[in-house]
C-alpha positions in Angstrom: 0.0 0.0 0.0 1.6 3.1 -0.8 2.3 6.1 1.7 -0.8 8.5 1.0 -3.0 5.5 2.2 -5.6 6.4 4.9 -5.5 5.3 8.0 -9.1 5.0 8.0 -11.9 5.3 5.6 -15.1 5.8 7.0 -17.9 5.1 5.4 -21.2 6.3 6.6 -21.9 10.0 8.0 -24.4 9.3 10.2 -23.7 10.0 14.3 -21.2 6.8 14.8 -19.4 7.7 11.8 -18.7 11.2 12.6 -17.9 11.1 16.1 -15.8 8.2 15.0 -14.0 10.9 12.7 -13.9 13.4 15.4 -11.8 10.9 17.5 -9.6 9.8 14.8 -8.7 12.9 13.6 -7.3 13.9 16.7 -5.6 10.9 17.3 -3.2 12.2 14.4 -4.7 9.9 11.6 -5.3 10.0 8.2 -9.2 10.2 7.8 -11.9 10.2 5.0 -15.4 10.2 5.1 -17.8 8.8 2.4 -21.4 9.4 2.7 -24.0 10.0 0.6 -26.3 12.1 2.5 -29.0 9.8 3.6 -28.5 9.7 7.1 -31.6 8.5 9.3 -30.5 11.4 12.0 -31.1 14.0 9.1 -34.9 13.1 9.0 -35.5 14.0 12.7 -37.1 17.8 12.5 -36.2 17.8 16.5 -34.0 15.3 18.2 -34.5 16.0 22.5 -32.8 13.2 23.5 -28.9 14.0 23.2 -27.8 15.5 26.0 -26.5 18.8 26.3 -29.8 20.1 24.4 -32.3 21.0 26.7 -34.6 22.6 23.8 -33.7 20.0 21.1 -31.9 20.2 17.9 -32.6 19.4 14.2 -31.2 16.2 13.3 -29.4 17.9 10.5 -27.8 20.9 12.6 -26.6 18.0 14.6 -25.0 16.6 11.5 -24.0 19.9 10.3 -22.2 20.6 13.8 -20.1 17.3 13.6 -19.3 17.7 10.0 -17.4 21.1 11.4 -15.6 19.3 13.7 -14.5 16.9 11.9 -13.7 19.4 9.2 -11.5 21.3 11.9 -9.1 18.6 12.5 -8.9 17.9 8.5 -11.0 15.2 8.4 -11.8 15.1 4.3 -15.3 14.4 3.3 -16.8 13.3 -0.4 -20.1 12.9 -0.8 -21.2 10.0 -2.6 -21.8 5.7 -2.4 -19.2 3.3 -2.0 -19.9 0.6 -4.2 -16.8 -1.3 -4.4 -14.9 -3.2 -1.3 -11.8 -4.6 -1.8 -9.3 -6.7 -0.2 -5.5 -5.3 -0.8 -2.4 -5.3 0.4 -1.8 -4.2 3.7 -5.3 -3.1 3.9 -8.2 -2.2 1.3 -9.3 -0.1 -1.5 -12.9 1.4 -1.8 -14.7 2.5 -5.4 -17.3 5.0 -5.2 -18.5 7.5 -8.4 -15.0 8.7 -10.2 -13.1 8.6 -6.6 -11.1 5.5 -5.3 -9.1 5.2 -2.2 -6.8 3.2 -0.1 -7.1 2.1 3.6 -5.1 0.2 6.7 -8.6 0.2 8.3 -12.4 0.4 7.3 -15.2 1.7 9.5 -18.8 0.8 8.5 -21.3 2.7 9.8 -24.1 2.6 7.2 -26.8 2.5 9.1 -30.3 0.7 8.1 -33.4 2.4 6.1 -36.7 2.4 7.6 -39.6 0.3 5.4 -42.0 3.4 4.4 -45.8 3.3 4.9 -47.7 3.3 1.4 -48.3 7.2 0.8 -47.2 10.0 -1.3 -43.5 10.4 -0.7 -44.2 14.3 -0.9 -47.0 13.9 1.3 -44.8 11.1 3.8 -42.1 14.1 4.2 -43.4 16.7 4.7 -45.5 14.7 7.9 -42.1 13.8 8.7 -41.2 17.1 9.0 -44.0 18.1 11.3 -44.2 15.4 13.7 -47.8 13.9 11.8 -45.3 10.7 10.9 -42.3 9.5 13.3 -40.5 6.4 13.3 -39.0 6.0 17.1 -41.0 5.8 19.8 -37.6 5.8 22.0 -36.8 9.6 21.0 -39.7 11.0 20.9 -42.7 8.7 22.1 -42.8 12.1 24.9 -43.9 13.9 22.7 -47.1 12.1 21.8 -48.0 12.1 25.9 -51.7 11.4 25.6 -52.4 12.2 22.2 -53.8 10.0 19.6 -51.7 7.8 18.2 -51.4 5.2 15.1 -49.5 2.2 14.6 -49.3 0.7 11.2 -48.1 -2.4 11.7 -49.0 -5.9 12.2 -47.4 -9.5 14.0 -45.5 -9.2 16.8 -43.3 -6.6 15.8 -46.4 -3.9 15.1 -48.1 -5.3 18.5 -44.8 -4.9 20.7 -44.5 -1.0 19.5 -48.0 -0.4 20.2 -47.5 -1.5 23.8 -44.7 0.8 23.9 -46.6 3.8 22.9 -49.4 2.5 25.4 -47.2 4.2 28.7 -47.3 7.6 27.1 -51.1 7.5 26.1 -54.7 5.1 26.2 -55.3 5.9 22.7 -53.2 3.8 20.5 -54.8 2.0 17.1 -52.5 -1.1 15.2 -53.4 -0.7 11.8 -52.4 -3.8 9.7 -50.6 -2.4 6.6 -51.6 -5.4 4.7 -55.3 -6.7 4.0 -55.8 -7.9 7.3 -54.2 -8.4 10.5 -51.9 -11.8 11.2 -51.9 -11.9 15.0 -51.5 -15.1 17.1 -53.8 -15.6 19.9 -50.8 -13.8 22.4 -50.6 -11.3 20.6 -54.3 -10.2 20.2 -54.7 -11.3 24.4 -51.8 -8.1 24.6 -54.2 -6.1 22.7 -57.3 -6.5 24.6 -54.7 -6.3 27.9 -53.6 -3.0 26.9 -56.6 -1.8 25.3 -55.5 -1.1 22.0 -57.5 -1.2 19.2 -56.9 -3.4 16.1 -58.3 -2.3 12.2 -57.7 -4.2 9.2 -55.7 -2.6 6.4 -54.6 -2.2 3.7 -53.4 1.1 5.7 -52.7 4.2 3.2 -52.2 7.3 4.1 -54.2 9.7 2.5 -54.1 12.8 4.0 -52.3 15.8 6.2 -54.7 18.5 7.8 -53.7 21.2 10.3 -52.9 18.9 13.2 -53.7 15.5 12.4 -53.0 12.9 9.5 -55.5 10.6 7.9 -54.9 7.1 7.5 -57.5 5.1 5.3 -57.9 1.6 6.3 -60.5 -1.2 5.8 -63.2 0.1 8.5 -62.9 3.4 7.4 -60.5 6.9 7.6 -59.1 7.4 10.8 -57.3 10.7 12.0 -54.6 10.6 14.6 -52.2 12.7 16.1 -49.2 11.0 15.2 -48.4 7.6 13.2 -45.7 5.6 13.9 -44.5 3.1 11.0 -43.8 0.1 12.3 -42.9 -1.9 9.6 -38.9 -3.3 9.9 -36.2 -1.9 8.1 -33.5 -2.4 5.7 -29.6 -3.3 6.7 -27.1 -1.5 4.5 -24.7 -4.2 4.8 -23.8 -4.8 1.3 -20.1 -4.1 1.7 -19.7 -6.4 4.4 -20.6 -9.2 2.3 -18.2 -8.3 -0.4 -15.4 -8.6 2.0 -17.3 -11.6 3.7 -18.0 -9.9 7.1 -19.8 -11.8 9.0 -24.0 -10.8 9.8 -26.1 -11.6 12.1 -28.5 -14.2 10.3 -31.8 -13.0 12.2 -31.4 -9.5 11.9 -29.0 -8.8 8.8 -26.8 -6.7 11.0 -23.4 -6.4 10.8 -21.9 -9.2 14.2 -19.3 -7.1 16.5 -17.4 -7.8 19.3 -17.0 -5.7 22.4 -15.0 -3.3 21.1 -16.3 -2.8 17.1 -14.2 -5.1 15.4 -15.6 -7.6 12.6 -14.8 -11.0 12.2 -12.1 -9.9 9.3 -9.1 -7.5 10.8 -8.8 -4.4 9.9 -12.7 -3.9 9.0 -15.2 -2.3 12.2 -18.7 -1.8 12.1 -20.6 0.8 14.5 -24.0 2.6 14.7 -27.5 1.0 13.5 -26.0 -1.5 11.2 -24.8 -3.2 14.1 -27.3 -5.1 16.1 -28.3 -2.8 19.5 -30.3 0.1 20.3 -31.1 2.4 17.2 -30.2 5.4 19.1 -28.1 8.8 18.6 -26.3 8.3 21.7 -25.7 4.9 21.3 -24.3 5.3 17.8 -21.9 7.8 19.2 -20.4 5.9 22.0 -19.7 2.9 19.2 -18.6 5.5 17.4 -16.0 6.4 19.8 -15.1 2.7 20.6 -14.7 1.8 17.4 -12.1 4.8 16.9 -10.2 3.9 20.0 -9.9 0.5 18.9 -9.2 1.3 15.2 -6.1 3.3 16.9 -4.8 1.2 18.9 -4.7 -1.9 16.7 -3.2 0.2 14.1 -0.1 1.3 16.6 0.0 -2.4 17.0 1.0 -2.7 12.9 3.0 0.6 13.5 4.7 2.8 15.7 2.1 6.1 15.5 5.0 8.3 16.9 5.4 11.7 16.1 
């Protein structure tokens, strides 16, 4: 590998990947950032559940803010999709667009996609946008405290996020997304336990109006305060398998150890494409681990001395 190899390519810009930036950066290493913009934390209109901001903050200020960072200890950034993973000599090589580069290590943190409810994409972000559509019950269930809440979502999946929502308010409604629900006997006995309605779908949502969103469904239109998604999501670990990184086969995810590394040295994971709570904070403490680790096994290959 020749001397202007990175230490570390990142790929992903999402929370774990940037404060994963922020820490290698100032460990002295040579850092690069590839992301194409689609972080999950960029959706969230207001995030109150990182610490340190008592009144909130866009997810994409937050993003903005550790870009900076980053930026101030010469992190470089490009924005675009890696779509080639390599093996190399003494480390890897990554394709993505007309750009190409060389690493001792690789960080993945590419996060997962959420499965969208059927709706007008216009209409599905700009509910987004003002809190008529949200995906974690986690970071924000608060702020639906006894409002009137929709679940679309069915199984035991959809049933275990409606009980969720059931400690911030009594009116919760699954809606299946399908034509009807699929619930075993357990599940609809949790139901009737915690009072929560069931409708048949196909759910659609139709819809927004000053403070509400309609959802059609089988028994009719319903409007609710708030409607959470609950439909699984997708694992962005497509470059893990061209480099045979090892996934969890229930979930998809990315498998770790304790401290980030992948089953093939030199390659870490961190942030929701590992298996673990889907959560800003979370994400940045993997972040930070994986960064330590990256460190320290690379002064293991190397003397890091200035």
């Amino acid at each position: 590998m020749d001397d202007q190899a990175l230490d570390c390519l990142i790929i992903g810009g999402g929370p774990a990947g940037l404060t994963a930036a922020i820490y290698l950066s100032r460990f002295h290493l040579r850092v690069r950032v590839v992301d194409e913009g689609r972080s999950r934390a960029g959706w969230i209109p207001c995030t109150r559940n990182v610490p340190g901001f008592p009144d909130g903050i866009a997810g994409e200020e937050l993003l903005d803010r550790m870009r900076a960072q980053a930026e101030k200890y010469g992190v470089a950034f490009t924005r675009s999709r890696v779509t080639r993973l390599d093996r190399a000599e003494d480390g890897f090589t990554a394709e993505w667009g007309a750009g190409t580069a060389t690493a001792r290590a690789i960080l993945l943190a590419t996060g997962i996609r959420n499965r969208r409810p059927d709706m007008d994409e216009e209409l599905h972000d700009e509910g987004l946008a003002r809190g008529l559509i949200r995906y974690c019950p986690i970071c924000d269930g608060f702020e639906v405290t006894d409002r009137k809440v929709g679940v679309i979502g069915s199984g035991s999946h959809g049933v275990a996020e409606a009980v969720f929502l059931r400690s911030y308010t009594a009116d919760v409604t699954l809606i299946a997304p399908g034509e009807a629900h699929s619930l075993s006997a357990d599940d609809q006995a949790r139901l009737r336990d915690h009072a929560i309605l069931a409708l048949d779908g196909p759910a659609r949502g139709v819809a927004l109006q000053e403070n509400c969103i309609v959802v059609e469904t089988a028994q009719g239109h319903h409007a609710f305060d708030s409607v959470y998604p609950a439909l699984g999501s997708d694992i962005h670990s497509e470059l893990a398998e061209q480099v045979d990184v090892a996934t969890n086969g229930e979930t998809g995810c990315i498998s770790v150890d304790s401290h980030q590394r992948t089953n093939v040295p030199g390659i870490y994971a961190a942030g929701d494409v590992v298996i673990g709570l889907d959560q800003i904070s979370h994400a940045m403490g993997e972040g930070g681990v994986a960064a330590t680790t990256i460190r320290n096994d690379l002064a293991k290959r190397a003397p890091l001395d200035r």
